[in-house]
C-alpha positions in Angstrom: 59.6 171.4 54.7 57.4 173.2 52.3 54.2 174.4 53.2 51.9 175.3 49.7 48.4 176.3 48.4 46.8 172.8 46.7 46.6 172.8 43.8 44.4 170.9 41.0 47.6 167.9 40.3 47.8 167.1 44.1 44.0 165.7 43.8 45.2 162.2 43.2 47.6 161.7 46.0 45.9 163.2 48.6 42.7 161.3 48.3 45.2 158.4 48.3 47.2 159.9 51.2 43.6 160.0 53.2 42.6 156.7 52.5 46.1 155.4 53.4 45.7 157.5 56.4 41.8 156.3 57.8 42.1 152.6 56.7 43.4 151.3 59.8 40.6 153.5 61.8 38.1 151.9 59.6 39.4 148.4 58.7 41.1 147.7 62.2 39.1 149.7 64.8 35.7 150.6 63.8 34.8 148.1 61.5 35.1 145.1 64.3 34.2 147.5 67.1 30.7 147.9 66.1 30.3 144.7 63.6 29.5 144.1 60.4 26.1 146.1 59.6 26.2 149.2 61.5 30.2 149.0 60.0 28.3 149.0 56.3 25.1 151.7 57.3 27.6 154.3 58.5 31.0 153.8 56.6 31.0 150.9 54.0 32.0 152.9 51.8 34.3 155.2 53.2 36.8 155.0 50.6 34.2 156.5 48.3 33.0 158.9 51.0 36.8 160.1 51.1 37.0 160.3 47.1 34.2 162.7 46.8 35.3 164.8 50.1 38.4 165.6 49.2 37.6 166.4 45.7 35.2 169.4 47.5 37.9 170.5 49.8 39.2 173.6 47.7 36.5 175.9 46.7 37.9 179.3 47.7 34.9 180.8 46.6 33.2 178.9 49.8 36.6 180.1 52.5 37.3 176.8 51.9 40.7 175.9 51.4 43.7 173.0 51.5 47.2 173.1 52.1 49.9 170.9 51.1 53.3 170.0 52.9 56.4 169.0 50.9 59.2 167.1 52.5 62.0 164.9 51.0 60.1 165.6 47.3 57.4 164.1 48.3 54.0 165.1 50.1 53.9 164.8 54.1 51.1 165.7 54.8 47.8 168.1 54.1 45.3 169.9 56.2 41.8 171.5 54.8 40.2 174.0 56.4 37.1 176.5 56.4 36.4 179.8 57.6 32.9 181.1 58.8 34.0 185.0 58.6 30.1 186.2 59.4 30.7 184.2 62.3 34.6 184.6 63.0 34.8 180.8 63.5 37.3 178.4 61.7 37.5 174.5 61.3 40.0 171.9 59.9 38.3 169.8 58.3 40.9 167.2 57.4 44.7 166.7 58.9 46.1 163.5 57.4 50.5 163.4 57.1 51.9 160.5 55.5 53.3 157.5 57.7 56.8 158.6 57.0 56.2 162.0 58.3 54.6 161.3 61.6 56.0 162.8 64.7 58.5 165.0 62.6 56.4 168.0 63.4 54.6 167.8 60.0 50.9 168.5 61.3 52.1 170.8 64.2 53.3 173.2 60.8 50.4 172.2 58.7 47.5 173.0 61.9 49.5 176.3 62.7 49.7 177.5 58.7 46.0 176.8 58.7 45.3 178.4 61.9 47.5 181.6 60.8 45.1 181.7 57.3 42.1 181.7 59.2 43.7 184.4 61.6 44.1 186.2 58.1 40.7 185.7 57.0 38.7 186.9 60.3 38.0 183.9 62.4 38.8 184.2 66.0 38.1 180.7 67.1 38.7 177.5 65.4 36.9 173.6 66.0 38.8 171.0 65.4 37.5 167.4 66.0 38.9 163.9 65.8 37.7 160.4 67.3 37.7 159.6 71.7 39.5 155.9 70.4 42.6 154.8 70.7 43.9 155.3 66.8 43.2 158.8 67.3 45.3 159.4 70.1 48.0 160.8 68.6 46.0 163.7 66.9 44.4 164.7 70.4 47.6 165.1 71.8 48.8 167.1 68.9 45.3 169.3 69.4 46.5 169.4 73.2 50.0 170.8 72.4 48.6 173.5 70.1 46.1 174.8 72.7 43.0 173.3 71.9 40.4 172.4 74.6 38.7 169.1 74.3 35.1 168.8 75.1 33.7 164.9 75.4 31.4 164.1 73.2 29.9 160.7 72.6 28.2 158.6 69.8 26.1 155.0 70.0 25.5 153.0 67.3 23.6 150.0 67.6 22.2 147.7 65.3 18.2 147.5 65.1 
């Protein structure tokens, strides 16, 4: 595996490579968890949303930066991150590896290039978040494994 700075042709397939990634979170878990309205308010249009955030992801000028890993000739996987140097904080922003990569290690390389960046670039902590549900399980265990602490943290929605 291959671990690379993005760069402006990889664009295209990760904003697919997120999309493919969330859809079952939104389509299959959140979308009939909390119905049809509060699923359109907050993320009807999460493909969109997705679009125009990874677009912003690399702006080095902002310490904010993406990553790219290569396996088989193909992208596995991606993590973005930012770096708060002021503050000496870093955050991943987005961790997504392809269905074929999972649980080959992909995103334990990818969190642990990112975190060795932001080492690089002055942070001393790093926040990385992901959902309390049961799709994104397998990305708190991988947080676990790398050292992170989880703190609880709960959201309502409810329609008016």
């Amino acid at each position: 595996m291959l671990i690379r700075a993005f760069d402006q042709h990889d664009l295209a397939p990760l904003t697919a490579l997120t999309i493919d990634t969330c859809r079952p979170f939104y389509e299959d878990s959140f979308r009939p968890l909390v119905g049809e309205t509060v699923f359109a308010v907050q993320h009807g249009n999460w493909r969109d949303d997705y679009r125009r955030q990874v677009a912003a992801l690399h702006e080095p000028e902002r310490h904010a930066y993406v990553a790219v890993a290569e396996a088989e000739d193909a992208i596995a996987g991606y993590v973005a991150w930012s770096v708060e140097p002021d503050r000496g904080k870093g955050e991943v922003t987005i961790l997504a590896v392809s269905t074929r990569h999972r649980r080959h290690r992909v995103g334990t390389a990818l969190c642990e290039h990112a975190f060795a960046q932001m080492r690089a670039l002055g942070a001393e902590v790093v926040e990385i978040g992901t959902g309390g549900d049961r799709f994104h399980a397998p990305a708190r265990a991988l947080y676990e494994a790398l050292g992170c602490t989880p703190v609880p943290l709960t959201v309502y929605f409810r329609e008016l």
